[in-house]
PyMOL Python script that loads the backbone (N, CA, C, O; Angstrom):
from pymol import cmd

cmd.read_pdbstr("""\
ATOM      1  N   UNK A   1     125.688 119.064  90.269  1.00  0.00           N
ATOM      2  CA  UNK A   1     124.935 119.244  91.496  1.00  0.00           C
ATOM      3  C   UNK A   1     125.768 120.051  92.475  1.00  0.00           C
ATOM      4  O   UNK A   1     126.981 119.853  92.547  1.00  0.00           O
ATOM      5  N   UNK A   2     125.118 121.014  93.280  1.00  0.00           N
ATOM      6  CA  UNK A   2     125.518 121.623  94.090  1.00  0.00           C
ATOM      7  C   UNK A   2     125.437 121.038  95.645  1.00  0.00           C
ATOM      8  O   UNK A   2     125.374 121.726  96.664  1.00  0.00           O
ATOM      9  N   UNK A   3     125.451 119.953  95.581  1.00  0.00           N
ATOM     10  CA  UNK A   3     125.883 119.393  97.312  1.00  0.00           C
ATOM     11  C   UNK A   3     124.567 120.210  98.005  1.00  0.00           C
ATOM     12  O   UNK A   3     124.893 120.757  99.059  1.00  0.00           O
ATOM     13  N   UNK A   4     123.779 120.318  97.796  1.00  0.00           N
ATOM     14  CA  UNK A   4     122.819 120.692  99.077  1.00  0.00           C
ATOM     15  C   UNK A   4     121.515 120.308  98.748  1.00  0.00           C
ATOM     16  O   UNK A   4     121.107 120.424  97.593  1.00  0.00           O
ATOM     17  N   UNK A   5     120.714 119.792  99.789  1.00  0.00           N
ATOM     18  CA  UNK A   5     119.938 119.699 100.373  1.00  0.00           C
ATOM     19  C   UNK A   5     118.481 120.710  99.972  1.00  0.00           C
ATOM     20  O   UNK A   5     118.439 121.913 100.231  1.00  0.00           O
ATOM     21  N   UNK A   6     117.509 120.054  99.399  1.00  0.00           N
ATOM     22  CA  UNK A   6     116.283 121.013  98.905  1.00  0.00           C
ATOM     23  C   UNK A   6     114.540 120.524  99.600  1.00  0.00           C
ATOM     24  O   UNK A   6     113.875 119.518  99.353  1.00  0.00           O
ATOM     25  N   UNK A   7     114.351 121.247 100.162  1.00  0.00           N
ATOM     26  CA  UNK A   7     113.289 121.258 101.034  1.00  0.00           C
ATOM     27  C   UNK A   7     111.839 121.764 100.274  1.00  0.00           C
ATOM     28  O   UNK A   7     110.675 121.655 100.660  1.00  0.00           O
ATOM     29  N   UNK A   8     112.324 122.270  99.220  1.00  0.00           N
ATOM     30  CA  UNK A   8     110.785 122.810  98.476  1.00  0.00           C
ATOM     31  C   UNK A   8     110.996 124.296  98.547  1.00  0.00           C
ATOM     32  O   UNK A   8     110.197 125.002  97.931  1.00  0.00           O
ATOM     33  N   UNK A   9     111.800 124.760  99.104  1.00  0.00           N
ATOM     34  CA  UNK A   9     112.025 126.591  99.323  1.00  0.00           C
ATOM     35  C   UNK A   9     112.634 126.997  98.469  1.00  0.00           C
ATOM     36  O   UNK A   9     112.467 128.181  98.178  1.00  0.00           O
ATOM     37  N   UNK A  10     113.244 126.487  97.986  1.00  0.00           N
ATOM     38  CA  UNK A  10     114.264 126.711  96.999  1.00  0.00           C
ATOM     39  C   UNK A  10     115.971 127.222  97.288  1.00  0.00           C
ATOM     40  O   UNK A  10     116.943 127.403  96.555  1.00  0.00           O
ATOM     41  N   UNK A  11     115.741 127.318  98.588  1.00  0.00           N
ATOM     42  CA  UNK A  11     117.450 127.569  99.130  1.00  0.00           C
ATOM     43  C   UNK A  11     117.613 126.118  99.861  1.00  0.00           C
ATOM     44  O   UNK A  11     116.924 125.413 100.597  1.00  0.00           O
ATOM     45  N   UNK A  12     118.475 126.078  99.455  1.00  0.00           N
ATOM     46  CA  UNK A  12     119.369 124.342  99.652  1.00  0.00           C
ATOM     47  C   UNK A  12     120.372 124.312 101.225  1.00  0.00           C
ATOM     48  O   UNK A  12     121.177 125.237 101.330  1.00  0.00           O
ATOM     49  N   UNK A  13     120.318 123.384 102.272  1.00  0.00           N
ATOM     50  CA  UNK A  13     121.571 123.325 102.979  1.00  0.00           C
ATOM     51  C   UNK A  13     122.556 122.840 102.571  1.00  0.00           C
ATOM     52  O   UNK A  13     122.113 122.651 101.438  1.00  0.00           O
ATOM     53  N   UNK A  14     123.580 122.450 102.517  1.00  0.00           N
ATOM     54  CA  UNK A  14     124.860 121.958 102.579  1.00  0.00           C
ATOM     55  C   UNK A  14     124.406 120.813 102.828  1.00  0.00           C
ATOM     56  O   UNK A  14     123.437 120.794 103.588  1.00  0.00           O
ATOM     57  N   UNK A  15     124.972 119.344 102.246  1.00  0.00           N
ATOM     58  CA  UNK A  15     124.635 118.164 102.247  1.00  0.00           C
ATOM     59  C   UNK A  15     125.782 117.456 101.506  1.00  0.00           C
ATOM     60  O   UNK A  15     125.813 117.886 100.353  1.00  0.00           O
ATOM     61  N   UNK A  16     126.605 116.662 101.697  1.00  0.00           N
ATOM     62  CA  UNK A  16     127.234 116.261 101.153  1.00  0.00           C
ATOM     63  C   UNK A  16     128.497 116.745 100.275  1.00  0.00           C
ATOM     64  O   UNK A  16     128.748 117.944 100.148  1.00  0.00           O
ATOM     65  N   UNK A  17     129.356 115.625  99.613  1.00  0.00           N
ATOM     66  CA  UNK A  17     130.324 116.484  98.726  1.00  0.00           C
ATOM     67  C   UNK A  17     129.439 117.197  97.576  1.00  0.00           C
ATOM     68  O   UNK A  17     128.235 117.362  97.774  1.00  0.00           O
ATOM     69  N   UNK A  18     130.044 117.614  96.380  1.00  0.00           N
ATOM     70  CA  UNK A  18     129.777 118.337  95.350  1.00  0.00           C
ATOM     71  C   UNK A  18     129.820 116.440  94.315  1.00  0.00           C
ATOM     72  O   UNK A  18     130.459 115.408  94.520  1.00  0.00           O
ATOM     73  N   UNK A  19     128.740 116.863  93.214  1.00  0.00           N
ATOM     74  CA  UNK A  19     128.864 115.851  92.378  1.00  0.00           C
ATOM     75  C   UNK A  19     129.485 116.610  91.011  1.00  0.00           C
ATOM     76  O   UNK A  19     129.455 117.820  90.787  1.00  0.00           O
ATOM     77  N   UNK A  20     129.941 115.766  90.331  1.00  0.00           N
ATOM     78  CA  UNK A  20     130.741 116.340  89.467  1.00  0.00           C
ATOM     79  C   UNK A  20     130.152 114.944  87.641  1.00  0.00           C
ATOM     80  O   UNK A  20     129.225 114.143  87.757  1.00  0.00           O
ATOM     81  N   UNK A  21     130.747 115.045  86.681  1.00  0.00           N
ATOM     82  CA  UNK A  21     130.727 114.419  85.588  1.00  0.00           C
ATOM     83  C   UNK A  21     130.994 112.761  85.791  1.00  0.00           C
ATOM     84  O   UNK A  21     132.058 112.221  86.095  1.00  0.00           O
ATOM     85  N   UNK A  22     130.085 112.321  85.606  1.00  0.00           N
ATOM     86  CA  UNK A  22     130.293 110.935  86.014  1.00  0.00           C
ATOM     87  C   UNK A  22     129.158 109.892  87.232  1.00  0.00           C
ATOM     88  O   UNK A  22     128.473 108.871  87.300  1.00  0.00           O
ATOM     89  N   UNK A  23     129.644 111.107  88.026  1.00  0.00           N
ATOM     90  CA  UNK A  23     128.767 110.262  89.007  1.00  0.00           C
ATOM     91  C   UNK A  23     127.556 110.023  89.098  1.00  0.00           C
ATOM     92  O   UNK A  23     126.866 111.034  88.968  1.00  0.00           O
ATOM     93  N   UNK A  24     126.832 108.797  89.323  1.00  0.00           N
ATOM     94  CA  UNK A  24     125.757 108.304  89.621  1.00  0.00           C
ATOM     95  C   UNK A  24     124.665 108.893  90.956  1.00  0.00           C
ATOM     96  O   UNK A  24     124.940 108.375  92.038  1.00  0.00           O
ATOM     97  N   UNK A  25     123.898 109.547  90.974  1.00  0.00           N
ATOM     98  CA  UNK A  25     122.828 109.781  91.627  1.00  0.00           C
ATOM     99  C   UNK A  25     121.410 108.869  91.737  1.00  0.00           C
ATOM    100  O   UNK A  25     121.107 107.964  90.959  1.00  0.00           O
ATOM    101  N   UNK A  26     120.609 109.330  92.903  1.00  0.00           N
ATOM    102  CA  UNK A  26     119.214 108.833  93.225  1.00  0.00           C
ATOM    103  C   UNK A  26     118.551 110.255  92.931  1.00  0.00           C
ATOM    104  O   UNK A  26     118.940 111.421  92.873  1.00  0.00           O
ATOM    105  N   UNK A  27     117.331 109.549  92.774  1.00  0.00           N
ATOM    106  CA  UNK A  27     116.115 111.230  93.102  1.00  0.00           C
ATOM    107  C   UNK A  27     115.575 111.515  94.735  1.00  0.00           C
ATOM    108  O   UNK A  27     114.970 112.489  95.184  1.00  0.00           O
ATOM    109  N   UNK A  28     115.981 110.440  95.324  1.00  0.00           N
ATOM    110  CA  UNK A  28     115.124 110.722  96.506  1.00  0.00           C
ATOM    111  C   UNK A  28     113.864 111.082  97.030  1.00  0.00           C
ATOM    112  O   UNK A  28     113.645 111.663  98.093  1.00  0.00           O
ATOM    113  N   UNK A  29     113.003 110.659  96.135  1.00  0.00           N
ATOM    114  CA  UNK A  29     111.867 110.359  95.992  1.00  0.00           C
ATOM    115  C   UNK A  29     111.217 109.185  97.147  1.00  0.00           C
ATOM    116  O   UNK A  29     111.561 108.032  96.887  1.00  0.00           O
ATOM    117  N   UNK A  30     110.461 109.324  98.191  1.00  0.00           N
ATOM    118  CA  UNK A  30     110.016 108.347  98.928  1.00  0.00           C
ATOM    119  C   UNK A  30     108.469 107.879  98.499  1.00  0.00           C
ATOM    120  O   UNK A  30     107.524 108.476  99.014  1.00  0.00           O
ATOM    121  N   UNK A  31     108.293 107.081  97.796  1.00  0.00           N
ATOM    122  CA  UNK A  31     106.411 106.607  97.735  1.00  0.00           C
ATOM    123  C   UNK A  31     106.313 105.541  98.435  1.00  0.00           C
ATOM    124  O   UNK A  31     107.042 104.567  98.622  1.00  0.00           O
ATOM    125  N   UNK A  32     104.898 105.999  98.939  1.00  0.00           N
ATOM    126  CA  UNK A  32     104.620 105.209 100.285  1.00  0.00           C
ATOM    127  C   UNK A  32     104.091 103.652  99.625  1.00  0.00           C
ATOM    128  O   UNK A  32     103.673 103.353  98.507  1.00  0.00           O
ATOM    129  N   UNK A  33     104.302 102.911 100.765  1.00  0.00           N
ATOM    130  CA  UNK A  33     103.975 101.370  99.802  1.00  0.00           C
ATOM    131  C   UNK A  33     103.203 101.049  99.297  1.00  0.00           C
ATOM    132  O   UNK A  33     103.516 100.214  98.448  1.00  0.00           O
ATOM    133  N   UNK A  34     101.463 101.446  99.382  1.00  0.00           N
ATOM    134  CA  UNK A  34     100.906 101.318  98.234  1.00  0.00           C
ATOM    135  C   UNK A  34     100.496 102.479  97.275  1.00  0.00           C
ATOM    136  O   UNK A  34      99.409 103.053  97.208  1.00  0.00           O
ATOM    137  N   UNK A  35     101.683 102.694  96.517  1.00  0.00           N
ATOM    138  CA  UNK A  35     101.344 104.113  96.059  1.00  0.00           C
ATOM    139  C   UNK A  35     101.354 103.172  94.815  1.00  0.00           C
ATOM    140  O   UNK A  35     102.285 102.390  94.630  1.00  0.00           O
ATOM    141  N   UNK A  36     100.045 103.293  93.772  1.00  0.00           N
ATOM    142  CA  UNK A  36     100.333 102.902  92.511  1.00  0.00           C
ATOM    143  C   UNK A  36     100.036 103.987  91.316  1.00  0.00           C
ATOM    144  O   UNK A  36      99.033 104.688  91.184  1.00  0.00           O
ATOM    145  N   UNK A  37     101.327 103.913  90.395  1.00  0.00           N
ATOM    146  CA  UNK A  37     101.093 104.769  88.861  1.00  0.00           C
ATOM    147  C   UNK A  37      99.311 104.006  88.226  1.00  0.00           C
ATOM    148  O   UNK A  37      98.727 102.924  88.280  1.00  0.00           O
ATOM    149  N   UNK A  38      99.059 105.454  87.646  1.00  0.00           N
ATOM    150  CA  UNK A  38      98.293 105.539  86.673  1.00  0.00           C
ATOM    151  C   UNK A  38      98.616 104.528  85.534  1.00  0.00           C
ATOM    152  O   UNK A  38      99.838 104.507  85.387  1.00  0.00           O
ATOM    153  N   UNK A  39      97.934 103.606  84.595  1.00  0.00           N
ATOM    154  CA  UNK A  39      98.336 102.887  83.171  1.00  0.00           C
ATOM    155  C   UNK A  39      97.129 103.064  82.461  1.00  0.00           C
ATOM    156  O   UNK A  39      96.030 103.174  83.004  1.00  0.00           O
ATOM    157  N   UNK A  40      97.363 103.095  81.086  1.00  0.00           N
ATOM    158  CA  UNK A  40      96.588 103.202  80.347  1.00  0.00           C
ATOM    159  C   UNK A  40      95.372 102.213  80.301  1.00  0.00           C
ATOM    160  O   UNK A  40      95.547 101.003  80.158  1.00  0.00           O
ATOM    161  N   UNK A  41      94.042 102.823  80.436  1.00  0.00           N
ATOM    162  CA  UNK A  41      92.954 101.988  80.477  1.00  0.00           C
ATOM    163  C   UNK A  41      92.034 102.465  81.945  1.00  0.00           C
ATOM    164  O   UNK A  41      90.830 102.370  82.184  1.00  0.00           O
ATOM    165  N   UNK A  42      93.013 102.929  82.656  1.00  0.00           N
ATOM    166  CA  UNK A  42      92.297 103.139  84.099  1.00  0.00           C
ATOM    167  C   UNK A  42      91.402 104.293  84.157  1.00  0.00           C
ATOM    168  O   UNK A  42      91.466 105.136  83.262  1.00  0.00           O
ATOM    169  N   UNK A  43      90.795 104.383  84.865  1.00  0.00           N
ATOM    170  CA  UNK A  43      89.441 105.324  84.816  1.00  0.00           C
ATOM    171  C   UNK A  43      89.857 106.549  85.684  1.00  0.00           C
ATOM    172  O   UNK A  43      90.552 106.023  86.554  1.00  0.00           O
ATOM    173  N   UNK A  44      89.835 107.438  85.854  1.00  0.00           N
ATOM    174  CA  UNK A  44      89.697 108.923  86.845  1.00  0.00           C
ATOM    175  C   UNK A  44      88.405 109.088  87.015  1.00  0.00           C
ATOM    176  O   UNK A  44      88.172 110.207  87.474  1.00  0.00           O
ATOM    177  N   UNK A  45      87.158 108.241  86.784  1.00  0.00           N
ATOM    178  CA  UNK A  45      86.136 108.083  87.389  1.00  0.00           C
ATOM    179  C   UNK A  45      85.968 108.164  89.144  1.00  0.00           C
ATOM    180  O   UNK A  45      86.222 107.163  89.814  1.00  0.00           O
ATOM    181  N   UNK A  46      85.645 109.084  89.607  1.00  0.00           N
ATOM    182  CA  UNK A  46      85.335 109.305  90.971  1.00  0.00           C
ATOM    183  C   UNK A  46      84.527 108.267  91.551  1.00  0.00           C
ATOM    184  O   UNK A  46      84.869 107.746  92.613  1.00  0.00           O
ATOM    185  N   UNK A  47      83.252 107.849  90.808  1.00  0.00           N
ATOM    186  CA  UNK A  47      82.225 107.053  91.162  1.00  0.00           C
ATOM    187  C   UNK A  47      83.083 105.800  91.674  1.00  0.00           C
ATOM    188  O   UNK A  47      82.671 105.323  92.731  1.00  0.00           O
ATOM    189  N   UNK A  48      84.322 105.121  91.045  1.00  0.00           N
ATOM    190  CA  UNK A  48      84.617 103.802  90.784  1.00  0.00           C
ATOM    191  C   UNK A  48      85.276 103.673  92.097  1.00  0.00           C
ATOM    192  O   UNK A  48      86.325 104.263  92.356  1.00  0.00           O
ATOM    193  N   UNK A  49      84.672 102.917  92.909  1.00  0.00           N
ATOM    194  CA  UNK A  49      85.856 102.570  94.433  1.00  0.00           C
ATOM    195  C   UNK A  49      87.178 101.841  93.555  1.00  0.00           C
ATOM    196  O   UNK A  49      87.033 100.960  92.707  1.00  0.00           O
ATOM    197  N   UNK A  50      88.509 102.454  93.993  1.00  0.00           N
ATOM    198  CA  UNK A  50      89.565 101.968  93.662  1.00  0.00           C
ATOM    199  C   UNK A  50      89.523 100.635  94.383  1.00  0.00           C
ATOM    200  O   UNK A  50      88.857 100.516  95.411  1.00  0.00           O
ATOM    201  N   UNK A  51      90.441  99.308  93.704  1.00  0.00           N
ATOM    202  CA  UNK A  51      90.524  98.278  93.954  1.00  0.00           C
ATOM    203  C   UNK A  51      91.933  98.437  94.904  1.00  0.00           C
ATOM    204  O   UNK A  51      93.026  98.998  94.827  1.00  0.00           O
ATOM    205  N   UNK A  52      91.146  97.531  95.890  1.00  0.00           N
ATOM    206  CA  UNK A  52      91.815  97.309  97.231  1.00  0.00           C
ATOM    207  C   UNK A  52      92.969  96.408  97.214  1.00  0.00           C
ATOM    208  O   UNK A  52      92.590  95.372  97.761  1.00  0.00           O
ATOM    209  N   UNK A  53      93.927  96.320  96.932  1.00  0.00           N
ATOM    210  CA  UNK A  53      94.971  95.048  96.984  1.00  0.00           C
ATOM    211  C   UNK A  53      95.516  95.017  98.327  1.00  0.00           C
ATOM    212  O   UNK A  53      95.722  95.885  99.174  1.00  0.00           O
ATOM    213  N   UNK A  54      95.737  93.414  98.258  1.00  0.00           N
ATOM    214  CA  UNK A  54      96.232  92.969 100.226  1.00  0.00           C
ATOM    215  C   UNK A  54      97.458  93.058  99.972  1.00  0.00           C
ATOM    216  O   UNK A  54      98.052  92.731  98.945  1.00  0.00           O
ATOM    217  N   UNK A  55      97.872  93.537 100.982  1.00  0.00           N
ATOM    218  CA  UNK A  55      99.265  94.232 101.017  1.00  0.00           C
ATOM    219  C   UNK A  55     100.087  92.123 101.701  1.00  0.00           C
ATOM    220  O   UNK A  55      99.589  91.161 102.285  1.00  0.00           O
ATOM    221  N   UNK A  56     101.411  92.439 101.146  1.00  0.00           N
ATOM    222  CA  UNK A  56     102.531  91.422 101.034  1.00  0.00           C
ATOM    223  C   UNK A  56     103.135  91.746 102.455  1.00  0.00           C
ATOM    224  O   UNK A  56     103.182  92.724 103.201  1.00  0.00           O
ATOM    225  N   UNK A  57     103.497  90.673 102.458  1.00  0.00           N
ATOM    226  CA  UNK A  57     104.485  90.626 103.681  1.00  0.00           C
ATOM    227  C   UNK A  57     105.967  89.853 103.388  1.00  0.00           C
ATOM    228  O   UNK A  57     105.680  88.936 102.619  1.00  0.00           O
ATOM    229  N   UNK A  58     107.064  89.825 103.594  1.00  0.00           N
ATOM    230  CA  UNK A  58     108.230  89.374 103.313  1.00  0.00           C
ATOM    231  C   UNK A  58     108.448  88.785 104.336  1.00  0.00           C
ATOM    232  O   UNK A  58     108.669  89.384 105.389  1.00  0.00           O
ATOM    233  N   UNK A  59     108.429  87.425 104.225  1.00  0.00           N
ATOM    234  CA  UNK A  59     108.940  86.402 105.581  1.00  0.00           C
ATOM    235  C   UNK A  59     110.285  85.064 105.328  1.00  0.00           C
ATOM    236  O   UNK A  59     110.274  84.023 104.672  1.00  0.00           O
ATOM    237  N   UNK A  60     111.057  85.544 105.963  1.00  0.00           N
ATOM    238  CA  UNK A  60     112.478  84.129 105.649  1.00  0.00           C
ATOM    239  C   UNK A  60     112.381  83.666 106.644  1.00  0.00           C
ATOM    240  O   UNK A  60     112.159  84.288 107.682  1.00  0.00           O
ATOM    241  N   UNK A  61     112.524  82.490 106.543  1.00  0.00           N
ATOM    242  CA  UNK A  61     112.805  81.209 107.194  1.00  0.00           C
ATOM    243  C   UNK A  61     113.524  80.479 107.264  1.00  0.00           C
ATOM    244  O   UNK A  61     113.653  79.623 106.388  1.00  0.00           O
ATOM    245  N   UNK A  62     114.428  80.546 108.558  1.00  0.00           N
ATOM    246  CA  UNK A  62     115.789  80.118 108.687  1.00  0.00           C
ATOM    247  C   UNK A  62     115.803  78.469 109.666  1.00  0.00           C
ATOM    248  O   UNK A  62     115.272  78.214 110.747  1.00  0.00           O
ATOM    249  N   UNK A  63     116.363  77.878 109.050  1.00  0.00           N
ATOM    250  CA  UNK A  63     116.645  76.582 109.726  1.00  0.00           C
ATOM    251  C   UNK A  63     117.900  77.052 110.339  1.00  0.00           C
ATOM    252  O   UNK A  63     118.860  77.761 110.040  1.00  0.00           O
ATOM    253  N   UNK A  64     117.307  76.070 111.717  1.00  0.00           N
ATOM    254  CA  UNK A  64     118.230  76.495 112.988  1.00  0.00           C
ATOM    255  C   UNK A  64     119.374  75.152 112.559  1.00  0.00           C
ATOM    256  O   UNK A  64     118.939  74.074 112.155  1.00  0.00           O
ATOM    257  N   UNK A  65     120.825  75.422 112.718  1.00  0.00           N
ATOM    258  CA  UNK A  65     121.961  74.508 112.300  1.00  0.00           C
ATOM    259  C   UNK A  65     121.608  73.646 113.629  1.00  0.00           C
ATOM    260  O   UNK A  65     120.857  74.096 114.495  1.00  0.00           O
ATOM    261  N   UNK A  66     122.181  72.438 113.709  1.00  0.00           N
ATOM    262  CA  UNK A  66     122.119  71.585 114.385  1.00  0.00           C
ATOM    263  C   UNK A  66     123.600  71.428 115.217  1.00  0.00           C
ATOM    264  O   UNK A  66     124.659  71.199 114.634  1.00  0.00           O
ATOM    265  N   UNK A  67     123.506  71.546 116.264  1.00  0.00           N
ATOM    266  CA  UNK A  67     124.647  72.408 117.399  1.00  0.00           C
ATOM    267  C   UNK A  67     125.813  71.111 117.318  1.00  0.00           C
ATOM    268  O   UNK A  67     125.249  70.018 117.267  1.00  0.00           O
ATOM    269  N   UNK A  68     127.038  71.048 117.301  1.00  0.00           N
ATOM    270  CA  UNK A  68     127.950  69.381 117.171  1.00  0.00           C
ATOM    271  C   UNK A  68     128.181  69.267 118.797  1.00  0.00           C
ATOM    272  O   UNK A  68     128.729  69.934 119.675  1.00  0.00           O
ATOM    273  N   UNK A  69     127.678  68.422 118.723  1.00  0.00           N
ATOM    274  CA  UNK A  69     128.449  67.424 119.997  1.00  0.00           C
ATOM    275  C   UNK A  69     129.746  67.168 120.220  1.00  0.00           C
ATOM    276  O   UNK A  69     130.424  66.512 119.429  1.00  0.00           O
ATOM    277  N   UNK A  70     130.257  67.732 121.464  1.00  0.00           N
ATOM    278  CA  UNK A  70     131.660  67.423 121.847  1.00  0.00           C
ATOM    279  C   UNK A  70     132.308  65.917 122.202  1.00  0.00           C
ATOM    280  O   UNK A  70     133.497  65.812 122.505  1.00  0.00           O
TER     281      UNK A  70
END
""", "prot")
cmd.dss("prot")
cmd.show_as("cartoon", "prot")
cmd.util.cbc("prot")
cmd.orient("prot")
């Protein structure tokens, strides 16, 4: 890899060091959260309203410690 930065133009900025033999990379690829792949069986039928799934929420729940008395 040439250390730069690709926008779709095909000339790259400067971004980082140089990668070399070894090192581990990402694609940098962003899909938006409900982006779902195609699987075998599914229709490209236009007619078919795609099925709506309810989107998740991630919630933790922290117990508050109980403060010591002096």
């Amino acid at each position: 890899d040439d250390g730069k930065l690709f926008h779709g133009s095909g000339v790259g900025d400067p971004f980082g060091p140089r990668c070399y033999k070894g090192d581990v990379m990402g694609c940098g690829i962003m899909f938006p959260r409900d982006y779902g792949r195609d699987s075998e069986g599914d229709s490209d039928d236009a007619s078919e309203p795609p099925e709506v799934k309810v989107k998740m929420r991630n919630v933790m729940y922290l117990e508050e410690e109980e403060e010591e008395e002096e």
